[in-house]
N, C-alpha and C positions, 0 to 999 in steps of 0.2 A: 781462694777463700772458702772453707767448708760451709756448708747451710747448718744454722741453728738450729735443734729443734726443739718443742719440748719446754722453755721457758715463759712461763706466763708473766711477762713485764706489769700487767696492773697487779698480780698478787707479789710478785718481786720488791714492787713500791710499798705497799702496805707492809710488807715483812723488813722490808730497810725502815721503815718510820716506826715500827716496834723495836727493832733492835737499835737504834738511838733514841728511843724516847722508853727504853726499860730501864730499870735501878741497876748502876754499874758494881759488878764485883770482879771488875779488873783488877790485876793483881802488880804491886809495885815493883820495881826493878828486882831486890834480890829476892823477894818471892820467886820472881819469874826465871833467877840464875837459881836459885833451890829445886825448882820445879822441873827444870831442864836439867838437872844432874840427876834427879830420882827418875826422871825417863831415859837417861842412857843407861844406868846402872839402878834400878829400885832397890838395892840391899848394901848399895853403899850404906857405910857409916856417915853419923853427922861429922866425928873427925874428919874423915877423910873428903868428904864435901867441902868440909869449910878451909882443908888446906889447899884443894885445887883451886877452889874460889876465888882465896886469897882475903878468906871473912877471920871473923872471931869464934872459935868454937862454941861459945857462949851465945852468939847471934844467931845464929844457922843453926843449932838445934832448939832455941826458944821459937826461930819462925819457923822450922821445919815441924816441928811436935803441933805449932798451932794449926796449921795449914792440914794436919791428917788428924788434927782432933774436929777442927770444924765441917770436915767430910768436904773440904774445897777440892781436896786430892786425893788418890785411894791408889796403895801399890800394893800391886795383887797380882799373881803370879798365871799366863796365858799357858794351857796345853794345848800341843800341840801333837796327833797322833795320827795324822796322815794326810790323804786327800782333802781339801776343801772344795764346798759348791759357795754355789750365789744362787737365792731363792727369794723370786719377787712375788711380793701377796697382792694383788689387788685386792677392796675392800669395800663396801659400802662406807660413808663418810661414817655416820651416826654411829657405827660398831668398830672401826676400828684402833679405837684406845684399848676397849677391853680383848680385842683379838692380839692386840700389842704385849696386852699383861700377860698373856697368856706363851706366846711364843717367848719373851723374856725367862721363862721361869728353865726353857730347853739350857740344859747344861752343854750342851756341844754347839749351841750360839754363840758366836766370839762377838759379830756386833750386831746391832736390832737398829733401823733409822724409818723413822716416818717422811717419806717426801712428798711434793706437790708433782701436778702436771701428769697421770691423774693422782688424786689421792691413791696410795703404794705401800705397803713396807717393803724395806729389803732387810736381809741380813746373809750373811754367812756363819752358814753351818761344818762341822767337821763331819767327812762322810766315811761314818762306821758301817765295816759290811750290811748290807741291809736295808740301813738306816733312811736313804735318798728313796728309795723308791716307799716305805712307807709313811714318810713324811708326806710327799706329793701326793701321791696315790689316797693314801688313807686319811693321814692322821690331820692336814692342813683342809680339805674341801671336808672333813666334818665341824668345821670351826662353822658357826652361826654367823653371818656378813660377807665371808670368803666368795667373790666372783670370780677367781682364774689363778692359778700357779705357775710361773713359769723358773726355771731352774738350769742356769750351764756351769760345768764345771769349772774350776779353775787348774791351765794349765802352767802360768808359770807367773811368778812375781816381778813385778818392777820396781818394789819399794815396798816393806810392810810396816804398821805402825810402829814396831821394834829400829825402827832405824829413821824414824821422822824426830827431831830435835827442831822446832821450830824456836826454843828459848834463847837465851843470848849468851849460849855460852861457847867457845871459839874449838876448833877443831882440836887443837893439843889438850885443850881440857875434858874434851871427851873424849880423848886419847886414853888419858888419866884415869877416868873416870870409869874404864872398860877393862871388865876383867876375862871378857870373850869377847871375840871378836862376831856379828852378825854372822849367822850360818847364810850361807850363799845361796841356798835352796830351802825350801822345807820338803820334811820325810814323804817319800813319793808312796811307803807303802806302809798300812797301817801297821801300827805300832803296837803292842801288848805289855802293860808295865806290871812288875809284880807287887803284892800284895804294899811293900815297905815302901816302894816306888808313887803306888798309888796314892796312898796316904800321905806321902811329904807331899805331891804335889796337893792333895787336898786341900792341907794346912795354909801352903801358901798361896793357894786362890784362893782363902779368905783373908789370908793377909800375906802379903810377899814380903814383910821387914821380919817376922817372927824369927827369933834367933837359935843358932845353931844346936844351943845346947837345949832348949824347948824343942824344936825338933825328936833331938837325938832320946830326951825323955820320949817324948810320944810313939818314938818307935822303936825302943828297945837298942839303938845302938849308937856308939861312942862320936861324939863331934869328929873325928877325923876321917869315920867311915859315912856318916852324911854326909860332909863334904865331896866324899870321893863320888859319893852317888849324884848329890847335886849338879855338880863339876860332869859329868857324863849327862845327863839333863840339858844343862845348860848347850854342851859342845853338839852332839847331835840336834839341837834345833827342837826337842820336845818340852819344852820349857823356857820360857821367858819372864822376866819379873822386872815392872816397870810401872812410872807413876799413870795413872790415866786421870784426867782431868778433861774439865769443857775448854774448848777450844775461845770461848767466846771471854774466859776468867783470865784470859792471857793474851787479848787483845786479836782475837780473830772471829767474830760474830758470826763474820757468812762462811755459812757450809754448802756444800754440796754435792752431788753425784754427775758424774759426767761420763758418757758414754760414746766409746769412739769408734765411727767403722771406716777402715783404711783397706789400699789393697793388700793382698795376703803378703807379698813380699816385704811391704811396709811396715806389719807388725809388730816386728821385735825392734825395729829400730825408735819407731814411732812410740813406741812403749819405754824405752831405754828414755828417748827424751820426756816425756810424763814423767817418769819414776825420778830423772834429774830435778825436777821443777820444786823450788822451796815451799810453794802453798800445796802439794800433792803430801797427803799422809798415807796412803795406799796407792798403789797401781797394781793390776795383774791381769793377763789375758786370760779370758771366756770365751769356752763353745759356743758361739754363738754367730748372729748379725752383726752385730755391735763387737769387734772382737778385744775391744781393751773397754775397762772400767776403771776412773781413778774416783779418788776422794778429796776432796782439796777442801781447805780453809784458808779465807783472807780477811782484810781488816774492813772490803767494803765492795759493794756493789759494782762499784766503777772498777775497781781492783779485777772484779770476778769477768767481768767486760772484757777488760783488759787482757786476763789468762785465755778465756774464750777462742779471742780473736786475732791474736797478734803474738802468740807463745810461737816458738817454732817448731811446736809438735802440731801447731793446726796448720799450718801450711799444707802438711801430706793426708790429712784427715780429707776423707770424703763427705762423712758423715756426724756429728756430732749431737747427743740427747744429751738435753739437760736438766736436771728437778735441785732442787734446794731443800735440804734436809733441815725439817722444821723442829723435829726431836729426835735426840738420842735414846733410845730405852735400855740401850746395853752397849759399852765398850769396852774391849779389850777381853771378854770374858763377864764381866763387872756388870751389875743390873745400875742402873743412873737414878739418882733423885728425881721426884717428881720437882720439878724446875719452878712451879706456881710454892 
């Protein structure tokens, strides 16, 4: 049995009686089959969703168009252009929302999370030559409430949010639904895209449905040679385009970070089973103590217990830290609505 550490059970409670006693915007079933098609494939067509579905084309793009006009859902397209880190901000309480807005605004943040146990952010950043050493160094301990930075690399994935399908849609349909298959890796060395490159992926991290032939205006060449460029994007892993959404709007309120130290032989297996796990939306091993980090969402506290304690990736854990991620400020690339 691994030792817990790191979870504060009375602030656990008050945050379980917040999150059943907040205004539900849970989302109904083919919501929730719409929603899990634009996160295996976000540039799916409403056709071709509503034919794997097995809906009405008429259905599924009336609730697909509502769902991304009421900002429930946002598909936006993740670059990806080398190395990742993991960089935890400790914070004074009272300062960090606005140290929060502030790191959100980093365009090579993919996600931003406020958690407890102590008050923290984390996020991952993409690491441009440079980049890591004046973020820590400089640019994070000039921030106003910043008590301590600490930062390990990430060396390999077990699951990334590109391949978390937590919706109800069965594995042939997202067979279907997939017009690549998940890169098995991501690019181990930085990447450099040209001028035409840069700018399509612009366009579609602000919107990842924007269509081919808008594209191919915006940059001077013909839908077939977009394609070809997109389709090389897509295949080497510098580009993904998928829905992001709150976890909690499709029936999984509790979040959290968990951090696992096992022995070093144990790691990649130990990791392999995390990254198996259906409430894990992320796994990857860090330089570090703690040498795996996941992310997980479930429907409940007892649930979260449950994964903790009796998954059979905790069997071989020695160690286990845990906080509960009380806001999102950025996923997927994507800055999040203020949730009030």
């Amino acid at each position: 049995m691994p030792r817990i550490a790191g979870v504060d059970m009375s602030l656990c409670g008050i945050i379980g009686w917040m999150v059943m006693n907040a205004p539900s915007r849970e989302l109904d079933g083919l919501d929730r089959r719409i929603v899990a098609a634009l996160q295996v494939n976000g540039r799916a067509s409403w056709r071709r969703i509503a034919e794997v579905l097995g809906e009405s084309f008429s259905t599924v793009t009336r609730r697909g168009m509502a769902l991304l006009e009421s900002g429930t859902v946002r598909v936006a397209g993740l670059v990806t252009l080398g190395p990742t880190h993991l960089v935890e901000v400790q914070c004074e309480p009272a300062k960090l929302a606005g140290i929060a807005e502030e790191l959100a605004k980093d365009p090579d943040a993919n996600f931003l999370y406020a958690l407890t146990s102590p008050t923290r952010l984390l996020f991952e950043v993409q690491a441009r030559p440079g980049r890591l050493s004046s973020l820590v160094l400089e640019e994070l301990p000039a921030l106003d409430g910043v008590t301590q930075v600490n930062a390990w690399p990430l060396l390999e994935y077990f699951r990334t949010v590109a391949e978390w399908h937590p919706g109800p849609v069965t594995a042939e349909e997202t067979a279907a639904l997939q017009d690549f298959p998940v890169p098995v890796t991501r690019p181990s060395a930085s990447a450099i895209l040209d001028d035409v490159d840069t700018r399509l992926v612009q366009l579609l991290v602000e919107d990842g449905r924007v269509p081919v032939a808008e594209l191919g205006e915006a940059v001077g060449l013909s839908a077939p040679a977009v394609r070809r460029r997109l389709n090389t994007l897509f295949e080497n892993g510098n580009l993904s385009v998928r829905a992001i959404v709150e976890p909690a709007d499709i029936g999984l309120p509790i979040e959290a970070v968990i951090w696992v130290r096992t022995a070093p032989a144990d790691v990649a297996d130990v990791g392999r089973l995390l990254g198996g796990e259906p409430a894990v939306r992320y796994a990857a091993m860090a330089l570090g103590e703690f040498q795996l980090m996941a992310n997980v969402t479930l429907p409940s506290l007892n649930e979260l217990r449950a994964f903790l304690l009796e998954s059979p990736w905790a069997e071989r854990a020695l160690a286990v830290r845990s906080s509960l991620v009380v806001r999102a400020y950025k996923r997927g690339g994507v800055r999040m609505p203020d949730p009030s």
